[in-house]
C-alpha positions as CSV (number, residue, x, y, z in Angstrom):
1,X,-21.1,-16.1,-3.5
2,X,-20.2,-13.8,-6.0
3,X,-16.5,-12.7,-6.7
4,X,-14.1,-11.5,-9.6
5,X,-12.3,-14.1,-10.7
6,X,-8.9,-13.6,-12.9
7,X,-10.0,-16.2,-15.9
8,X,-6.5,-15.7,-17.7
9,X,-3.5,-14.0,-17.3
10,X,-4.5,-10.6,-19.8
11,X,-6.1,-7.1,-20.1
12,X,-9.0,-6.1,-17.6
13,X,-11.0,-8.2,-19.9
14,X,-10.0,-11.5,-17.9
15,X,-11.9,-10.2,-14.9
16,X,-15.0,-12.0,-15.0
17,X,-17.7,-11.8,-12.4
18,X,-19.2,-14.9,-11.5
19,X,-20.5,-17.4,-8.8
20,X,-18.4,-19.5,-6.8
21,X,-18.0,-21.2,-3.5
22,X,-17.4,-19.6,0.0
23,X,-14.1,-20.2,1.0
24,X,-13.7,-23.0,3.4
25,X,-12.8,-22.1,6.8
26,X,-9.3,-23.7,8.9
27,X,-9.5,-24.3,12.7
28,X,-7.2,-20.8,13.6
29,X,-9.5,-18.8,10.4
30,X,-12.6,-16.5,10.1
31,X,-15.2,-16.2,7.6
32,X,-15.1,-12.6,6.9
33,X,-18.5,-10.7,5.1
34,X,-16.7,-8.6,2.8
35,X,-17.7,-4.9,2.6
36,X,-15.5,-3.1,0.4
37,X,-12.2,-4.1,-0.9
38,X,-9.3,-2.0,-2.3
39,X,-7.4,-2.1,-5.6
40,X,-3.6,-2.5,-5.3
41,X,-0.8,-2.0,-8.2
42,X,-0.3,-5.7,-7.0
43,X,-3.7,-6.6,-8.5
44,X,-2.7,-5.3,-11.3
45,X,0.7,-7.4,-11.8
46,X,-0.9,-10.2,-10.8
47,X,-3.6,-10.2,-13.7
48,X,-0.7,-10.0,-15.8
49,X,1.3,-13.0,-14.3
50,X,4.1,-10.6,-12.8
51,X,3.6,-10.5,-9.4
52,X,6.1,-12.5,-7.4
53,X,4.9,-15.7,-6.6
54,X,2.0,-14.9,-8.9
55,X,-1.0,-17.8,-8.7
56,X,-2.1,-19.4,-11.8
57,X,-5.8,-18.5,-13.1
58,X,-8.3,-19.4,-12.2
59,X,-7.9,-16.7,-9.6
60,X,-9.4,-14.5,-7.2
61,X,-7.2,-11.2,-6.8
62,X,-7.2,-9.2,-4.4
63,X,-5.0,-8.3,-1.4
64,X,-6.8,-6.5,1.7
65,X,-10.5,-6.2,2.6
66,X,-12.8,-4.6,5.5
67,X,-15.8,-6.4,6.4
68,X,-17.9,-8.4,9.3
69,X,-16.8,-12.0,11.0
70,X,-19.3,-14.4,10.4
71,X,-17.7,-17.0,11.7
72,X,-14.6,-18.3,13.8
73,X,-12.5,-21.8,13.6
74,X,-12.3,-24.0,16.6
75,X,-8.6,-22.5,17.6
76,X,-9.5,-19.0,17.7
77,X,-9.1,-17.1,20.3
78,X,-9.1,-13.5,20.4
79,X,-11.7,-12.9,17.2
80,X,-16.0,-13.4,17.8
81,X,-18.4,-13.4,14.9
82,X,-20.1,-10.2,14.7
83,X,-16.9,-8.2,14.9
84,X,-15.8,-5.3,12.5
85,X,-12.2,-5.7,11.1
86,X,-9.5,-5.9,8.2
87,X,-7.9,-8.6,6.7
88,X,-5.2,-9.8,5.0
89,X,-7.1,-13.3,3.1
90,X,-5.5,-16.3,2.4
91,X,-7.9,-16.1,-0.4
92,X,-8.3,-13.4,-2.9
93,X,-10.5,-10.0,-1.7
94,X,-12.5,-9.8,-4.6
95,X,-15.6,-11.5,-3.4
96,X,-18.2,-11.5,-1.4
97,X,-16.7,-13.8,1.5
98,X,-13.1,-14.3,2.7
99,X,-11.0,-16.2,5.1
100,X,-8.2,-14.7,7.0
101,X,-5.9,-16.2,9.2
102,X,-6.7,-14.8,12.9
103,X,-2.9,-13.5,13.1
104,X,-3.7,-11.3,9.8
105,X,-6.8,-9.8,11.1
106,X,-7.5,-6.9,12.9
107,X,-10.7,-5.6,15.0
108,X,-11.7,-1.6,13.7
109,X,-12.4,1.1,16.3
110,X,-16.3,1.9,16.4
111,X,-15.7,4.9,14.7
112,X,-13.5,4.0,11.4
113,X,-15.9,3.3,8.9
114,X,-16.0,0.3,6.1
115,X,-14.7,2.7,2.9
116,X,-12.3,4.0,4.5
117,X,-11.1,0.5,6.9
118,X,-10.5,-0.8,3.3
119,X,-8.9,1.6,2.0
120,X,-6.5,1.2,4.7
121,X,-4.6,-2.3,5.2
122,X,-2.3,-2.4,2.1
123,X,-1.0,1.4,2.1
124,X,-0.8,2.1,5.6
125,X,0.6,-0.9,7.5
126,X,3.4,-0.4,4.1
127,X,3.9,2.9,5.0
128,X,4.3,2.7,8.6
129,X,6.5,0.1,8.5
130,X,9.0,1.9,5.6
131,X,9.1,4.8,8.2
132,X,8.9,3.6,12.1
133,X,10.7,0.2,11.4
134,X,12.8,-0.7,8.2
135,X,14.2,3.4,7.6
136,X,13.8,4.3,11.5
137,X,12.7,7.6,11.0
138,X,14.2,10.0,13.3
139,X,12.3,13.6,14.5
140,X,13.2,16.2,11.9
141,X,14.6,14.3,9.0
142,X,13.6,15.3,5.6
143,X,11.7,12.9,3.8
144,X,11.6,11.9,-0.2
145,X,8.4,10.0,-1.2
146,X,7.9,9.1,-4.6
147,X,4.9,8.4,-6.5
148,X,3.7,10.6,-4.0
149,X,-0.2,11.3,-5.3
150,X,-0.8,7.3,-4.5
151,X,-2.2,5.5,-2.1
152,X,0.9,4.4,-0.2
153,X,2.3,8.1,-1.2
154,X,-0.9,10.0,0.4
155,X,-0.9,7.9,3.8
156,X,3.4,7.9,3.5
157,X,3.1,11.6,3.4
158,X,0.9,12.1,6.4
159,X,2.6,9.0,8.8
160,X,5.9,10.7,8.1
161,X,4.3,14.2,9.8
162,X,2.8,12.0,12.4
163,X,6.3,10.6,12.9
164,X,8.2,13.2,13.1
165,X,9.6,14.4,9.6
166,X,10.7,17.8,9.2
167,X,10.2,18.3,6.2
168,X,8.2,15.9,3.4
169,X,9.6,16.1,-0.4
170,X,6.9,14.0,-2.7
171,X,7.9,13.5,-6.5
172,X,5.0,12.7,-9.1
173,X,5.0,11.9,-12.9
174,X,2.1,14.3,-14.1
175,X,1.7,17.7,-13.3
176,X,-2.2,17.3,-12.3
177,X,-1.3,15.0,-9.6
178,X,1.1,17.6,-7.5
179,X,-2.6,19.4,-5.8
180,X,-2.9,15.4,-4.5
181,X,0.6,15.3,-3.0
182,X,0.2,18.6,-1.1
183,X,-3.7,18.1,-0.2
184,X,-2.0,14.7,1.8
185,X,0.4,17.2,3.8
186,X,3.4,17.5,1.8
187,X,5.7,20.5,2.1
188,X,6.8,20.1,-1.6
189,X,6.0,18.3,-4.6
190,X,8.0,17.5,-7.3
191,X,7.3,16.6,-11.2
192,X,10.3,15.1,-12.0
193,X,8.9,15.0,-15.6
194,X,9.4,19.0,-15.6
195,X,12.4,19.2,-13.3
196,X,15.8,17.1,-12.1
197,X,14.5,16.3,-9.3
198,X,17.2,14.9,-7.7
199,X,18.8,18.9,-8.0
200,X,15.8,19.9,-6.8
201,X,15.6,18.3,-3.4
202,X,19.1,19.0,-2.5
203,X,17.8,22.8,-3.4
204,X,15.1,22.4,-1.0
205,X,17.7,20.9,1.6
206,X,20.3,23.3,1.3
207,X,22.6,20.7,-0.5
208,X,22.3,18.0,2.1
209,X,19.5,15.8,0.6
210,X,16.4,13.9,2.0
211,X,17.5,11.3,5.2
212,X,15.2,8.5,4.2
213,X,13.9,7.8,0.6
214,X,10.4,5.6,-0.1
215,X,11.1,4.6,-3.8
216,X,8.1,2.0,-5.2
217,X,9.1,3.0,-8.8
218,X,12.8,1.4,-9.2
219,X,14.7,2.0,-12.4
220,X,16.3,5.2,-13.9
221,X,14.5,6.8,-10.3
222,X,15.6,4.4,-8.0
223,X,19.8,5.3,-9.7
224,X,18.9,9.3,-9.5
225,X,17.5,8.6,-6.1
226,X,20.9,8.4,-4.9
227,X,22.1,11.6,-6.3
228,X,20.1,13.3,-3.6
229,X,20.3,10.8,-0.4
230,X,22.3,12.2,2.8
231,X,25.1,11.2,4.2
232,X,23.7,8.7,6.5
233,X,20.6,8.4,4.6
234,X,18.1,5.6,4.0
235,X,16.8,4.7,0.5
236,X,13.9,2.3,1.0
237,X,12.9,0.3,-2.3
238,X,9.5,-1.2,-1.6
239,X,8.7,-1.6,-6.0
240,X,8.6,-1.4,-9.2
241,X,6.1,0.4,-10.8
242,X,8.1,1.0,-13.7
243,X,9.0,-2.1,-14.5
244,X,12.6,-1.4,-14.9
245,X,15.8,-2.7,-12.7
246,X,17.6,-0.1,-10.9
247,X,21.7,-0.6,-10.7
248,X,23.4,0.8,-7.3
249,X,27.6,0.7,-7.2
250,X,29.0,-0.2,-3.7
251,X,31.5,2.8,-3.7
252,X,28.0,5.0,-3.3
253,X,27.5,3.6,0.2
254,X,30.2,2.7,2.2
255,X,32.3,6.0,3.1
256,X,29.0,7.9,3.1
257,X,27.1,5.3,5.8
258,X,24.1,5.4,3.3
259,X,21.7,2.5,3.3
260,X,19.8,1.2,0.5
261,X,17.2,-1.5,2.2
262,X,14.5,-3.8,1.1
263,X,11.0,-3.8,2.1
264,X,8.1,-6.4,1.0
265,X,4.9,-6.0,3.3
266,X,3.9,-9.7,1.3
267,X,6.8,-11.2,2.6
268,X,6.0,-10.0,5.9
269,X,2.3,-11.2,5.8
270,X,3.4,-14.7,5.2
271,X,7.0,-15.3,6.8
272,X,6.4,-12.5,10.1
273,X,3.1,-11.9,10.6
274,X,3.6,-11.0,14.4
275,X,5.3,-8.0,13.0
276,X,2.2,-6.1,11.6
277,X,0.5,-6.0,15.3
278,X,2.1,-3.0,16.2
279,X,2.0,-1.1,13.1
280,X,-2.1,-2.1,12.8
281,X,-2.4,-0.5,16.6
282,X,-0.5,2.5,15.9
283,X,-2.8,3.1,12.1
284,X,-5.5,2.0,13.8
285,X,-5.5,4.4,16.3
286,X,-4.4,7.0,14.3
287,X,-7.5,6.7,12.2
288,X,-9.4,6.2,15.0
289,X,-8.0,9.8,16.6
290,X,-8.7,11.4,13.3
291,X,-5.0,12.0,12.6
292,X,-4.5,10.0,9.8
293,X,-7.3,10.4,6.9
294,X,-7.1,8.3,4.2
295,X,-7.6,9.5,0.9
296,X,-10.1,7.9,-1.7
297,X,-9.9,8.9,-5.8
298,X,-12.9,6.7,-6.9
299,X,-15.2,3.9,-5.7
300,X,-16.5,1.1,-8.2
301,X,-19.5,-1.9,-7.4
302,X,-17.3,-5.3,-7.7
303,X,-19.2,-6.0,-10.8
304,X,-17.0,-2.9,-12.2
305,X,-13.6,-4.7,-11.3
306,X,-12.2,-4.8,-14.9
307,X,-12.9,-0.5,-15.0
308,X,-11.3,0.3,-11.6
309,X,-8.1,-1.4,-13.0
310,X,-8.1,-0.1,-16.0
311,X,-8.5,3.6,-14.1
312,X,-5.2,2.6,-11.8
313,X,-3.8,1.4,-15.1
314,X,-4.5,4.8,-16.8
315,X,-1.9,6.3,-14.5
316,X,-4.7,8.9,-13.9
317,X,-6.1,8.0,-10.3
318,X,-5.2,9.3,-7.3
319,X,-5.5,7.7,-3.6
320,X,-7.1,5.0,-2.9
321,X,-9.4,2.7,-5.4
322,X,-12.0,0.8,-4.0
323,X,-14.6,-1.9,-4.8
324,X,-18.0,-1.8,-2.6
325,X,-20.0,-4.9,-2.2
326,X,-23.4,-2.9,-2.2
327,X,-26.5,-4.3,-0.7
């Protein structure tokens, strides 16, 4: 099969396409035809050896993929060849074939197409579970979502509606990516590189500040985050984009019942699997109902792997970025 295959830990240029063997197959696995794949900012740290737990290279990358079962181990029992779904691989996405454990994939309703089923996995199964589970979003709490013009921020923006939010506050870096934030549903978005925003939300909130925070950047945003968190208020760090460590002081939490939590939808995949059922029947149907619309910035062949990172790299793309396996 073909596949892009991380040569050395580097620059786009380490992504080489090549030929390699289809994945062999476990007893409670499928063999998935790969359709499309997406690219995560995960990818991205990986190629560069920073990702946690990162693999050595020679590598496949590659996190989430939509495609057809071609075949099923001899312990499966819910999953038949000939069946649409997603998957989370137990090898890299960036290829023609994966495997997937059966717990870690996930049948598509008739009417979600491939693009945007791959476009999905990562960002919204993230998403919903920041919101419904780890910041238990309550009906008509205000809502701070940075990096809001990204995939997780686009599909965070429109679950949170879904959910319940009152109101949805997205912050972004560039001023050309605030049209994305409020195409995705937001009530107001942010440049916090023209404006405190931190001020600015508790302006929007009449002084009160946003109930549950998503922050996927860390650092100097992660401490400012705080500023502008509610008394009994949620900050969910899920990230970091920025590369930089964020410092909190105990004395900001305690007498104020404010929470700052941890999320890791990796983690999840490989210690709690189980816990992703739900949240893939909730998206799922939400896709299926139309109510949740996932937004796509740019498609590349696989062949192109090495320019669709350096695109997310460029800081420049907005939603999702996928790779198509063609004919």
């Amino acid at each position: 099969m073909n596949a892009v295959v991380v040569t050395e830990f580097g620059s786009p240029e380490v992504l080489k396409y090549m030929t390699v063997d289809i994945p062999s197959m476990g007893a409670s696995q499928v063999l998935i035809r790969v359709q499309a794949t997406s690219v995560n900012f995960a990818d991205i740290k990986s190629r560069y050896g920073r990702y946690h737990g990162a693999t050595k290279p020679p590598f496949i990358p590659g996190l989430d993929a939509a495609g057809i079962i071609e075949a099923v181990g001899s312990d499966v029992l819910h999953l038949r060849a000939g069946q649409r779904v997603i998957a989370f691989p137990s090898t890299g996405s960036y290829a023609e074939y994966i495997v997937a454990d059966e717990s870690l994939t996930f049948v598509l309703p008739d009417n979600v197409d491939f693009d945007t089923a791959a476009a999905c996995p990562i960002v919204s199964f993230t998403s919903y579970k920041l919101l419904a589970d780890v910041s238990r979003l309550s009906a008509g709490e205000t809502v701070l979502i940075h990096a809001a013009a990204g995939g997780i921020g686009t599909t965070a923006i429109q679950l949170a509606k879904i959910l319940g939010a009152g109101c949805v506050i997205g912050t972004v870096g560039n001023e050309t990516k605030v049209a994305a934030g409020l195409e995705a549903g937001a009530d107001h978005v942010i440049c916090y590189e023209e404006v405190d925003f931190a001020e600015k939300v508790k302006e929007l909130t009449g002084g009160r500040g946003a109930d549950v925070i998503l922050d996927s950047v860390s650092g100097w945003v992660s401490e400012k985050s705080l500023e502008c968190l509610a008394t009994f208020g949620r900050l969910v760090h899920f990230g970091n984009s920025s590369g930089e460590v964020g410092q909190f002081k105990t004395k900001d939490l305690h007498a104020s019942c404010r929470s700052v939590l941890g999320f890791s939808l990796g983690t999840t995949r490989k210690e709690r699997p189980h816990l992703l059922r739900d949240a893939a029947d909730r998206v799922l149907a939400y896709l299926a109902e139309d109510r949740l619309k996932m937004k796509i910035g740019k498609r590349f062949a696989l062949q192109e792997a090495a320019d669709a990172h350096r695109w997310v790299e460029s800081r420049k793309s907005t939603g999702k970025v996928l790779l198509s396996m063609g004919e």
